[in-house]
C-alpha positions as CSV (number, residue, x, y, z in Angstrom):
1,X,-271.3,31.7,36.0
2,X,-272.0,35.9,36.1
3,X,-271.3,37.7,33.4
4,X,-271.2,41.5,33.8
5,X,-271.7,43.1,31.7
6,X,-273.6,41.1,29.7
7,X,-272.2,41.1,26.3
8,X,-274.5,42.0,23.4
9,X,-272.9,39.0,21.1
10,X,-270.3,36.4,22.3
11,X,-269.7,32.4,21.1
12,X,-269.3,30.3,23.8
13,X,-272.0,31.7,26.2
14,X,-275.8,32.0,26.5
15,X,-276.9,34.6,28.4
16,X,-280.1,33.3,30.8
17,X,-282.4,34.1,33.5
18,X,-284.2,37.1,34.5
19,X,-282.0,40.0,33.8
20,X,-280.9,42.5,36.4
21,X,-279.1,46.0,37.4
22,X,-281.2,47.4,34.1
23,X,-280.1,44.7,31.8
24,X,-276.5,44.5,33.0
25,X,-275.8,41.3,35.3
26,X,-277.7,37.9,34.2
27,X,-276.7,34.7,34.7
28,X,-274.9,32.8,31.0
29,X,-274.0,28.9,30.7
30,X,-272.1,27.6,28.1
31,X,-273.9,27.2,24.7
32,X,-273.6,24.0,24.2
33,X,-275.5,23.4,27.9
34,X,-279.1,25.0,26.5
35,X,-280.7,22.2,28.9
36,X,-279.3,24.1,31.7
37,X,-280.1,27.6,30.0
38,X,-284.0,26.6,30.0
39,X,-283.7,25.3,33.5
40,X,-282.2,28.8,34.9
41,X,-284.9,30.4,32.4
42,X,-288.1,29.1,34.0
43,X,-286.3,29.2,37.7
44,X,-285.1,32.7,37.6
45,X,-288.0,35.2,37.5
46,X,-288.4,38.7,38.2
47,X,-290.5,37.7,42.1
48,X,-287.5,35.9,43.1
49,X,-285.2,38.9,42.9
50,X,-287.7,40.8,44.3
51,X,-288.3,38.7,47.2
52,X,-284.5,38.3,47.9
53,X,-284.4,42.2,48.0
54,X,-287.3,42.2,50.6
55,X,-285.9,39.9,52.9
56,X,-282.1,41.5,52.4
57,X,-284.1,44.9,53.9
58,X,-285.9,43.1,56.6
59,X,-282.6,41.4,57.5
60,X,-280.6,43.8,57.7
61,X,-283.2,46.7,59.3
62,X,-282.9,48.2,62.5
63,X,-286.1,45.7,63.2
64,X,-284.5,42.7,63.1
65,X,-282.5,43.3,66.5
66,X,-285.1,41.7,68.9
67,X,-285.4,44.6,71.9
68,X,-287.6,45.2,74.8
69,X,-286.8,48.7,76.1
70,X,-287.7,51.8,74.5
71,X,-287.0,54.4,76.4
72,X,-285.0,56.8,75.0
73,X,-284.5,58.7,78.5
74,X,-285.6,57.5,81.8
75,X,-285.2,61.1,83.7
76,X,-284.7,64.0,81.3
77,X,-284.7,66.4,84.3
78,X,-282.4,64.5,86.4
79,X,-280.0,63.6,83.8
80,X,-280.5,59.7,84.0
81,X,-280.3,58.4,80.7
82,X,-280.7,54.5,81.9
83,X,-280.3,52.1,83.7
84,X,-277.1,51.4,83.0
85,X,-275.5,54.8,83.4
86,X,-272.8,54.1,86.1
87,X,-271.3,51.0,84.2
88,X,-271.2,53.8,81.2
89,X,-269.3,56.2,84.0
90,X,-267.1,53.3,84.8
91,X,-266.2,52.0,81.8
92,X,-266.1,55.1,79.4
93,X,-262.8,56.0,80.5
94,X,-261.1,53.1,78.9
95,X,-261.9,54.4,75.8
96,X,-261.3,58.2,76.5
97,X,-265.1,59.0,75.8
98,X,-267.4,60.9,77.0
99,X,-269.8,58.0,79.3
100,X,-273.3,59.7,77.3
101,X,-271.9,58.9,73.8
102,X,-271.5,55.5,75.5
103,X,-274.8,55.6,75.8
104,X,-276.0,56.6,72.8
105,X,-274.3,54.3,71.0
106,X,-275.8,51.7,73.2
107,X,-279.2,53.1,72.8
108,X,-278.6,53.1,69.4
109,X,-277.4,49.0,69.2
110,X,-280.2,47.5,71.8
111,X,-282.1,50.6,73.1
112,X,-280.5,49.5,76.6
113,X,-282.0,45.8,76.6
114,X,-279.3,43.8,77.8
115,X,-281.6,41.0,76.2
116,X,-281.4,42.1,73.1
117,X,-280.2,40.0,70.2
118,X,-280.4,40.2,66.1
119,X,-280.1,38.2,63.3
120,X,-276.2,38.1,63.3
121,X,-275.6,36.5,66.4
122,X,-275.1,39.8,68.4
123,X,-275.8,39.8,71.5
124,X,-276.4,41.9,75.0
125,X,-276.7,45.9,75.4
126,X,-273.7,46.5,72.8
127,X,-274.6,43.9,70.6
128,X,-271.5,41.7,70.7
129,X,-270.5,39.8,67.5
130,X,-269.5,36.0,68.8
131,X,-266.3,36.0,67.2
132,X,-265.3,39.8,68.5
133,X,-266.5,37.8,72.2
134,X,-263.9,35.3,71.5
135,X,-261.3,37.7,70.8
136,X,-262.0,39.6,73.8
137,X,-262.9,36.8,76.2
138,X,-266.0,37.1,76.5
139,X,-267.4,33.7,77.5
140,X,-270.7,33.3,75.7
141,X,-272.3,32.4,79.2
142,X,-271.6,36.2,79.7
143,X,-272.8,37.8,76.9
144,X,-275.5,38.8,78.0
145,X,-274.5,40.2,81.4
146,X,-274.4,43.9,81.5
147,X,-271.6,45.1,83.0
148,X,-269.6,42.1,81.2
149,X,-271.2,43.0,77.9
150,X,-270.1,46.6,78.4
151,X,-266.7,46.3,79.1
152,X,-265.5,44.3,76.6
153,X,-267.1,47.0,73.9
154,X,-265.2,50.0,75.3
155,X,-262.3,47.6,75.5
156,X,-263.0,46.9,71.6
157,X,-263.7,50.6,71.0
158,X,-259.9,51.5,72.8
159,X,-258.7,48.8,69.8
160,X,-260.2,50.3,67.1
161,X,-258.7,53.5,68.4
162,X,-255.7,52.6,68.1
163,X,-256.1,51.3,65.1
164,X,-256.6,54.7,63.7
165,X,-254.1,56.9,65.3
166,X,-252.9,58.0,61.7
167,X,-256.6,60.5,62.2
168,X,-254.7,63.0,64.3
169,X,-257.6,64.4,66.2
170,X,-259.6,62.5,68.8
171,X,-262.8,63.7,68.1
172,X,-262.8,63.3,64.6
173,X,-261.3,59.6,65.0
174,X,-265.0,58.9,66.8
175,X,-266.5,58.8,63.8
176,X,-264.4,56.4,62.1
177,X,-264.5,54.0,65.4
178,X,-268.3,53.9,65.4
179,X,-268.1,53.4,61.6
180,X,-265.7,50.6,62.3
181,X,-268.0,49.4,65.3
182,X,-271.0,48.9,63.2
183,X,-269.4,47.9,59.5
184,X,-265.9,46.5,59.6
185,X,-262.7,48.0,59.9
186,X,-261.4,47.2,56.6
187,X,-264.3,48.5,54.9
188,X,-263.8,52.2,56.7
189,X,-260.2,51.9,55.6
190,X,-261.6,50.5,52.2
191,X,-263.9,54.2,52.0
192,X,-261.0,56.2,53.2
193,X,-258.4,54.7,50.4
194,X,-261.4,56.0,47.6
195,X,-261.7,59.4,49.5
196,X,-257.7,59.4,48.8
197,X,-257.6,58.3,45.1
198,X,-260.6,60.9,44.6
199,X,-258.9,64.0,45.8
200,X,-260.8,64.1,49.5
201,X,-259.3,64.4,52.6
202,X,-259.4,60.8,54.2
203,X,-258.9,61.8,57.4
204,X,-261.9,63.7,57.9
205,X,-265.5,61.2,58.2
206,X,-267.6,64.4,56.2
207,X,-265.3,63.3,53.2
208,X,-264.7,59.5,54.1
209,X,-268.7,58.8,54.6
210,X,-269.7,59.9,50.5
211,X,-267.3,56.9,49.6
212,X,-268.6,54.8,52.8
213,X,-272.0,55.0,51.2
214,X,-270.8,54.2,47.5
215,X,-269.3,51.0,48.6
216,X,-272.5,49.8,48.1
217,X,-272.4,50.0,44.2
218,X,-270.6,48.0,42.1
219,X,-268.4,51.1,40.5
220,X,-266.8,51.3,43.6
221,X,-266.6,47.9,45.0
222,X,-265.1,46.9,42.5
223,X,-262.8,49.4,42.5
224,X,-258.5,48.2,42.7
225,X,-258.2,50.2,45.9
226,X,-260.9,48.6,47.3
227,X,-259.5,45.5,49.3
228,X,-262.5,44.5,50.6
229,X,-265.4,44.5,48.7
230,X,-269.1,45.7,49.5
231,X,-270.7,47.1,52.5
232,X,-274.4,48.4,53.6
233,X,-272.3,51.6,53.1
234,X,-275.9,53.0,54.1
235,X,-276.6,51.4,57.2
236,X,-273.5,52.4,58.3
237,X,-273.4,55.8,57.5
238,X,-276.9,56.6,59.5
239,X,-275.4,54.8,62.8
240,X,-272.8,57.1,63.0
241,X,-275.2,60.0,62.2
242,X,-277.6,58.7,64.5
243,X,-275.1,58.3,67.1
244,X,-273.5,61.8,67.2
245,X,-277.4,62.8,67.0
246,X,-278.3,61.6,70.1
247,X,-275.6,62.4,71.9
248,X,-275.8,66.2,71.0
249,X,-279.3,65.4,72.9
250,X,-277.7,63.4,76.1
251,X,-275.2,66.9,76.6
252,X,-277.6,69.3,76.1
253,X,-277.1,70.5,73.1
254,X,-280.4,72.1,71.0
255,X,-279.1,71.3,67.7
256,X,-279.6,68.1,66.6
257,X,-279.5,67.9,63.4
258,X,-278.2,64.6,61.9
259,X,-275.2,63.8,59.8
260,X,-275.3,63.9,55.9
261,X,-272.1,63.6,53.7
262,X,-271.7,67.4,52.9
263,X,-271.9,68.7,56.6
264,X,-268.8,69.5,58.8
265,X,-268.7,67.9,61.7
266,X,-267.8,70.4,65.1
267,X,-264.8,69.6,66.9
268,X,-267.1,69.4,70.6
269,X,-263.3,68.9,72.9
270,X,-260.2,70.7,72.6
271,X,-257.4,68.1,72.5
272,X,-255.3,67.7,75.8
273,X,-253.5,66.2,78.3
274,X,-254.2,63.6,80.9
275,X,-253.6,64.2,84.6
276,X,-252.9,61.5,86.8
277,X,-255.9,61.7,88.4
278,X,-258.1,60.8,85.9
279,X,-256.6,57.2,85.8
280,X,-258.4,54.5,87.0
281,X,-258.8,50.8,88.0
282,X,-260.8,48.5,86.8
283,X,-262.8,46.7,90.3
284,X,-265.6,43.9,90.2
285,X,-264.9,42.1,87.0
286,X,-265.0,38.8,86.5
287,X,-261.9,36.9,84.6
288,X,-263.3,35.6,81.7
């Protein structure tokens, strides 16, 4: 078993193994099992933990997606952002973006290698989870197929959306879907029930994304509001940075300065109607 915190004196229990979190998580048997105890003892070192902290990093880096493409821009000049930039055109409009933050989201998940896969089983150009294939149809033969690949992320992007309709204005719901994208829904919802109990303004990802990254700590985690226990709070707090980053680049826009938890972020539309003619039809997919 885990104790934590370890207590200083307590009958029943022998604290064992290398210590961690500054003397505050160990692992304890029961006393009368000290054969066990000095099994964990000379097991349980210091280069273990370590070594299970490396790997966790290499894991669960931006390195371990397997890509071939790198270029961030294929024709500043003339606008073209990839290769891919009519299926973004086509298929943006299901979920009321803009087709360039699209884009940089999908630079961001396979830096536009439809090849690309990582250590979690996504796959393709938006890095489709197999079980969020499944629930979109997405046959598995498919994955990997651009245009395939791309429409059933904006069709999980319109999801989450709606998923979040309680955040009032569009552009600020963005955020939250690309947190959501990339971390898990629940845990966003998890981060926006702490901003609540702590006075902040869940509604609003500069307040929601301090909690986002202390979801990683066991203070908050652990915390009754929190239905869903740890995230990489980090990891997902730097997509959505990174994200909204390169898109200010994709429009134009000179500023690019990242993200952090204390900025406000700029409201870049002014809410408004649709006209008729902006609906569309989706042509040239395959029934999957």
């Amino acid at each position: 078993m885990i104790v934590y915190p370890i207590p200083t004196s307590t009958k029943g229990i022998i604290p064992c193994g290398y210590s961690t979190d500054q003397g505050k998580l160990s692992w304890a048997v029961r006393d009368d099992n000290t054969e066990l105890a000095d099994s964990i003892k000379n097991w349980y070192k210091p280069e273990i933990a370590a070594n299970v902290k490396r790997e966790e990093r290499e894991l669960f880096s931006i390195q371990s997606i397997h890509r071939h493409v790198y270029a961030p821009m294929l024709n500043t000049q003339a606008g073209i952002i990839s290769n891919y930039d009519h299926l973004f055109k086509r298929y943006a409009p299901i979920a009321r973006w803009d087709w360039r933050l699209l884009a940089a989201q999908c630079y961001q998940e396979s830096c536009f290698d439809p090849k690309a896969y990582s250590w979690a089983g996504a796959k393709g150009l938006m890095q489709i989870m197999p079980e969020t294939a499944k629930h979109l149809g997405l046959a598995e033969s498919d994955v990997y197929e651009p245009e395939l690949n791309i429409y059933a992320a904006v069709r999980y992007i319109n999801e989450l959306n709606t998923r979040f309709m309680d955040i009032r204005n569009p552009e600020e719901r963005k955020f939250f879907i690309l947190a959501s994208y990339n971390g898990g829904f629940f845990h966003i919802r998890d981060a926006m029930a702490l901003a609540k109990k702590n006075g902040k303004n869940p509604h609003k990802w500069v307040h929601v994304a301090e909690y986002v990254l202390k979801l990683s700590t066991p203070e908050y985690y652990n915390d009754p509001v929190v239905k869903y226990g740890y995230m990489r709070g980090s990891e997902t707090a730097n997509y959505v940075s990174a994200i909204y980053s390169r898109w200010q680049k994709y429009r134009g826009i000179r500023n690019t300065a990242t993200i952090t938890p204390t900025d406000d972020i700029p409201t870049i539309y002014e809410p408004h109607k649709a006209s008729k003619k902006h609906r569309f039809k989706l042509k040239n997919v395959k029934d999957n």
